[in-house]
Every structure is written in structure tokens, then in C-alpha cells.
Phi, psi and omega in degrees: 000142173310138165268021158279313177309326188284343169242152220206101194252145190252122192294140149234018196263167206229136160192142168266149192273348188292311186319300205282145174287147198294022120218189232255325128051252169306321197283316154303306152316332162302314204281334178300315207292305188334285191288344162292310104034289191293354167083029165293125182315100179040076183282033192258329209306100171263118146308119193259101162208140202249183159230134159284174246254350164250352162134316241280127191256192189199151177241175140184172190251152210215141175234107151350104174262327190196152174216131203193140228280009181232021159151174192265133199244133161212166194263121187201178180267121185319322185273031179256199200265295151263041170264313191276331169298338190295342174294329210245275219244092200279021147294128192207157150235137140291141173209118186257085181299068174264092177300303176329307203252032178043047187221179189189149181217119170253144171245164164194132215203155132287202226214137164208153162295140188279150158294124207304330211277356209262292215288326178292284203310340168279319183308320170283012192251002199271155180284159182296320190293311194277343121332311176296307181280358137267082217164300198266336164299137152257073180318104216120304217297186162233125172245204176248341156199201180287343204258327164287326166267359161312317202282325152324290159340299210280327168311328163298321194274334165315312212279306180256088106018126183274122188129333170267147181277131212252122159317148144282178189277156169280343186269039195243118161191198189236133154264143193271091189279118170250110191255133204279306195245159167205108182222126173294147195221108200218125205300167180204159163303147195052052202020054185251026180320116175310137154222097187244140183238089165329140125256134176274139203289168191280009181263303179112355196233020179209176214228132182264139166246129182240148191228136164248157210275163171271000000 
């Protein structure tokens, strides 16, 4: 037998339409401080995943910087891979995995950039090595070894000098996941999993909760 088929963790969690705050919003943040709380590894850590313009889909893991009522923000390089697919296709999901705690949380959305005045302002709040490495990454790109990005870096580090303030790059910035479902997950016995899903109403402007079978 494969020994993958063989593992198997058994669920106990709940969750109700009586639980939720009337959107989902609030209702994340109960659940982020809850799992924060609870000693989870970066519970911020989101699967980012877009498609390109012909559909072709691509993942990679994100870490969530802000949240504000109108959607979820993380930070990249415009020119990676889902910085140019998000271009062709301004569509995205998320999936925010606390396997520890037996819950998941998916958003699904359009995509739009954040203001630039958003994107300076969290970049300078970023530590300098990490301000130097968007600098010295073409994020995506193909290089020829470690040793090109090491040579990067120091160039970077040339180029700002400590004392001087290091800009974001323009090929740098934040997109915004504005979100259509926001839907929760909380493992249950006998795979019998809770599942509730925020939707926007056919008005746009208040949020329907749907509970789906697991």
C-alpha cells in the first residue's frame, strides 16, 4: 500500500451559523487572533493562486500583511510570475491552511493593486535586508547561480548605503484580494466537515452565509 493512503487524522471541531460574525471580515480575525493565540506557525502564510490568461493555474505560499474592509493584501514583485499572471488575469484564491487547528479558511476574488502611497508605506516599515532583496531579486526570473544573487544583494547594498533610505522598487508593490466567497472550515468527525461560506448578496452589498456539504 502506498503510505500515503495510510494517513489519517481524525477531526473534532464545530462550527455553526449561530458562530459567525455577520461578515466575514470580523469573523476572520476572530479566527486569526483564535489560531494565533493557539501557537500556530505564521498563521498569516496563504496559498496564492492565480491563473494565466489562457487559465493555466500556478500556487505558491504568501504571507498576508493587511486587512481592511474591503480585502486582503500581500506584497510581491510586479514582474514575478503571479505579479504578470494577476496582470492578464486580476483573479486569485487563497487558502489560509491551520492544519494545527483544524480549520482553513478560502477567499475567492478579483485582484486589483493597491496605491502606491499603501505599498511605500508598508515597504519602509520592512526590515533593510529585506528592502535590499527586493532590489536585488527579479523575482521569477531565471538566474545562473547563488553567486549572481549574492552579487546582487551587495550591489544593492552599495547602491543604499546605511543611512540612506531605501525606496520601494516601482517593480514592487501590493495587490489586493477583494473578496466574492469567504469560506470556512472546520474538520468534524467521520469526515462530516462544517463548512460555511460568506457570499455577496445579488446587490453587492451585504454578505449570505451558505453551508455546504463536505
Amino acid at each position: 500500500m502506498d503510505p500515503f493512503a495510510a494517513l489519517r487524522s481524525e477531526y473534532r471541531g464545530r462550527l455553526s451559523e449561530a458562530d459567525l460574525a455577520p461578515e466575514p471580515f470580523e469573523q476572520f480575525r476572530r479566527w486569526f487572533a483564535e489560531v494565533e493565540g493557539a501557537g500556530v506557525t505564521e498563521p498569516n502564510a496563504m496559498v496564492v493562486a492565480t491563473a494565466d490568461a489562457r487559465g493555466r493555474p500556478s500556487a505558491r505560499t504568501v504571507l498576508l500583511k493587511e486587512l481592511d474592509d474591503r480585502g486582503f493584501v500581500f506584497f510581491t514583485g510586479y514582474t514575478s510570475r503571479k505579479g504578470r499572471e494577476l496582470e492578464a488575469n486580476p483573479w486569485a484564491s487563497l487558502v489560509f491552511p491551520w492544519i494545527a487547528a483544524h480549520r482553513q479558511v478560502i477567499v475567492d476574488g478579483p485582484v486589483e493593486r493597491v496605491a502606491r502611497e499603501v505599498t511605500e508605506a508598508y515597504f519602509a516599515t520592512r526590515p533593510r535586508a529585506s528592502q535590499l532583496g527586493a532590489w536585488a531579486s527579479e523575482q521569477s526570473s531565471v538566474v545562473g547561480s547563488r553567486a549572481e544573487l549574492d552579487l546582487a544583494l551587495a550591489e544593492a547594498a552599495d547602491r543604499f548605503p546605511e543611512g540612506i533610505e531605501i525606496p520601494a522598487p516601482h517593480r514592487w508593490g501590493g495587490f489586493r484580494v477583494v473578496p466574492d466567497t469567504v469560506e470556512l472550515w472546520a474538520g468534524g468527525a467521520s469526515r462530516m466537515h462544517d463548512r460555511l461560506r460568506y457570499r455577496r448578496d445579488d446587490d453587492g452589498g451585504g454578505w449570505v452565509v451558505e453551508r455546504l456539504s463536505p
